[in-house]
C-alpha positions as CSV (number, residue, x, y, z in Angstrom):
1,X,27.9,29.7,10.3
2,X,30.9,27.2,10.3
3,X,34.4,27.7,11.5
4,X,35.0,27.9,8.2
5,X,32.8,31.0,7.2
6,X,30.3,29.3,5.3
7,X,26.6,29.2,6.3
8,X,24.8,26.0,8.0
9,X,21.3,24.6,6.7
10,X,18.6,22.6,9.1
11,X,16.7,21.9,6.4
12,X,15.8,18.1,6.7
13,X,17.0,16.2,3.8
14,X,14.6,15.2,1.0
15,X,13.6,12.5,-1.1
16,X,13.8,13.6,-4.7
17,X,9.9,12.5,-6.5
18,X,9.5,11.6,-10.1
19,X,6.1,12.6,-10.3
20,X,5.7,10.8,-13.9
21,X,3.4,8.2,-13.9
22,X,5.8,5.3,-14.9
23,X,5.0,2.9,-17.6
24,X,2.6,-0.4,-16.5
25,X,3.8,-2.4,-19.2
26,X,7.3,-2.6,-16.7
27,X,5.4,-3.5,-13.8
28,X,5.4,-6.3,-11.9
29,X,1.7,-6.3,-11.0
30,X,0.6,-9.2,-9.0
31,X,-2.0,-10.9,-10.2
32,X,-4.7,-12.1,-7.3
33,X,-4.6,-15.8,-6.5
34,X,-8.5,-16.3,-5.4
35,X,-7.5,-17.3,-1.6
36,X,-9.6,-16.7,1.4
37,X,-8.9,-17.8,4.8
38,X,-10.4,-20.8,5.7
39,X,-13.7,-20.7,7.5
40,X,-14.9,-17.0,6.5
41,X,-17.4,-16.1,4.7
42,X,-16.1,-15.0,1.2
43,X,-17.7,-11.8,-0.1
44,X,-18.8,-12.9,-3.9
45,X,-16.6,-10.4,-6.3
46,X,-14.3,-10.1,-3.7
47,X,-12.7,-13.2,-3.4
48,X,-11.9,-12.6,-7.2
49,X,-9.7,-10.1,-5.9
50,X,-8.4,-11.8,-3.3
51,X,-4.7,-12.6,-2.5
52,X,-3.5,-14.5,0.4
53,X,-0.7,-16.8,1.8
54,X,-2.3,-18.7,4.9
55,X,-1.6,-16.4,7.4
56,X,-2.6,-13.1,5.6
57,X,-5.1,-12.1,3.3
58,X,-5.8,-8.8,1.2
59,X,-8.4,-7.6,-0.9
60,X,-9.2,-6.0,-3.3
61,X,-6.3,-6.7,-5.0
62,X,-5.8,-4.6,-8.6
63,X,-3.0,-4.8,-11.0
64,X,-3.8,-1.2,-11.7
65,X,-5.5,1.4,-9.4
66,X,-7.1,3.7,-11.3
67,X,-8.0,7.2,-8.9
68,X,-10.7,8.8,-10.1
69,X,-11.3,12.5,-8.4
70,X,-12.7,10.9,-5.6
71,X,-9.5,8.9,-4.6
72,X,-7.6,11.9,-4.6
73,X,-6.8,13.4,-1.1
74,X,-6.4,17.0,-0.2
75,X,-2.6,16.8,-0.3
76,X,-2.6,15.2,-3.7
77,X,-2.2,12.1,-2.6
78,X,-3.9,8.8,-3.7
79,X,-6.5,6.8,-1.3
80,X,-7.4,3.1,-1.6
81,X,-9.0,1.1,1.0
82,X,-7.9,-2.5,1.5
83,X,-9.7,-5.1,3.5
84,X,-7.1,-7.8,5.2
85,X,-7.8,-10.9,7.2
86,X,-5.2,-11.9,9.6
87,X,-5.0,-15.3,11.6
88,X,-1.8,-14.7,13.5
89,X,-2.9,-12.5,16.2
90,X,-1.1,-9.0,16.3
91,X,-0.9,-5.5,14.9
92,X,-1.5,-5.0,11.3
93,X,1.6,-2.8,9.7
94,X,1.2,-1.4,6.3
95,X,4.5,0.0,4.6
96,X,5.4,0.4,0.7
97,X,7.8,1.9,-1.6
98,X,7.4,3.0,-5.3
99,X,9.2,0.6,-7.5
100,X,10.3,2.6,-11.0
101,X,10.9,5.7,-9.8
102,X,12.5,7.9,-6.4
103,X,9.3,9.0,-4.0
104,X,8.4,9.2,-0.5
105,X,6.7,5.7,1.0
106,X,3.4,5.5,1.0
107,X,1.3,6.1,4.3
108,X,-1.2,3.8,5.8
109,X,-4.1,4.4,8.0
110,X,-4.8,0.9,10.6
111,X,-7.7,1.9,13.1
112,X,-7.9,0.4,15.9
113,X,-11.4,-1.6,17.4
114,X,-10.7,-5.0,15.3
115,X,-9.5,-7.1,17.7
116,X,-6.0,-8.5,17.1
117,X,-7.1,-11.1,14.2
118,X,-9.6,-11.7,11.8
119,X,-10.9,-8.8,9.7
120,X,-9.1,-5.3,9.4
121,X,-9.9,-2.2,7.5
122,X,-7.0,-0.2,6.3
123,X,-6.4,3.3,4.1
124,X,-3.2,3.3,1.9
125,X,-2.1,6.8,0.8
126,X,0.0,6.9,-2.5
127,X,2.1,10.0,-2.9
128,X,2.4,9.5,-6.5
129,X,1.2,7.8,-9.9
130,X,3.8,4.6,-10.8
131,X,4.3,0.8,-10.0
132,X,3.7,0.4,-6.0
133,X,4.7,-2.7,-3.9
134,X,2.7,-2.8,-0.7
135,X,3.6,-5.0,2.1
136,X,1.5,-5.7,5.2
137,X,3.1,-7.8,8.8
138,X,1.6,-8.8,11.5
139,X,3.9,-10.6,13.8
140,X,6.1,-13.6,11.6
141,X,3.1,-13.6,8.7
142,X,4.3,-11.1,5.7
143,X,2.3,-10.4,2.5
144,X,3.6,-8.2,-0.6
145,X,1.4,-7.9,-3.6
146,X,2.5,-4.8,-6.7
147,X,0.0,-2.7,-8.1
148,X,0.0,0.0,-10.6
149,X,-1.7,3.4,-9.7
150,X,-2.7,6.0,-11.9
151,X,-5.0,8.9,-11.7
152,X,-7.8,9.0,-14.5
C-alpha cells in the first residue's frame, strides 16, 4: 500500500502485441542482392538468397517467411534458421523489432563452436505474424535486411 491508501503493483510492465498479421503490400521487404563473401564456396540456390555488405553475409534471405506447422514453436512463436558468414572476427548478435505493429523483439539463438569468423548457424524466434527487420553485428560490421512473416 502507498501512503496514500492505494494499493502497489510489481507486475513488470508490458509490451502491448497486435497479433494481426499486418499487410505485406506495406512492407519494406528487402530484396536479396546475390553477394557471397569472397573466397567461399557458394551453396547453388543459396546464393540466390543471399544478402551481404562485405563484412557480413545472410542467407536465406525471404521477402516473406511463410511458417508452416513445422516453424511454429511450442510457445507460439515463429522459427527460421539463418546461415551468416562473418569476416570481422567477433560475436555474432541477432536483435529485431516488428515494424507495423507494437510486439515484443524477436529472440535469437547463436551457438557457440564456430570459431569467431567465417560460417555461423543462427535460430530467429518471431513472436508474431507482421513485417520484421532483423539486424545482425559483429564488432563495427552491421547488416539489416526486412522480411515478412506469416503463418500458412
Amino acid at each position: 500500500m502507498t501512503p496514500t491508501g492505494r494499493p502497489t503493483s510489481s507486475a513488470t510492465p508490458t509490451v502491448a502485441v497486435d497479433a494481426s498479421p499486418g499487410d505485406v503490400a506495406t512492407c519494406p521487404v528487402t530484396h536479396p542482392n546475390g553477394a557471397f563473401p569472397s573466397g567461399e564456396e557458394r551453396p547453388s540456390a543459396s546464393s540466390l538468397l543471399a544478402l551481404g555488405n562485405g563484412q557480413l553475409w545472410v542467407v536465406p534471405i525471404h521477402e516473406v517467411f511463410l511458417a508452416d506447422a513445422r516453424s511454429i514453436e511450442s510457445d507460439g512463436s515463429i522459427g527460421a534458421k539463418f546461415g551468416w558468414w562473418r569476416i570481422t572476427p567477433g560475436t555474432l548478435t541477432i536483435s529485431g523489432r516488428r515494424l507495423d505493429a507494437p510486439a515484443p523483439p524477436l529472440r535469437a539463438s547463436v551457438p557457440d563452436g564456430y570459431g569467431s569468423s567465417g560460417f555461423q548457424t543462427s535460430g530467429v524466434f518471431f513472436p508474431t505474424e507482421g513485417c520484421w527487420e532483423i539486424t545482425g553485428t559483429v564488432g563495427d560490421a552491421t547488416l539489416s535486411f526486412v522480411t515478412f512473416v506469416r503463418r500458412t
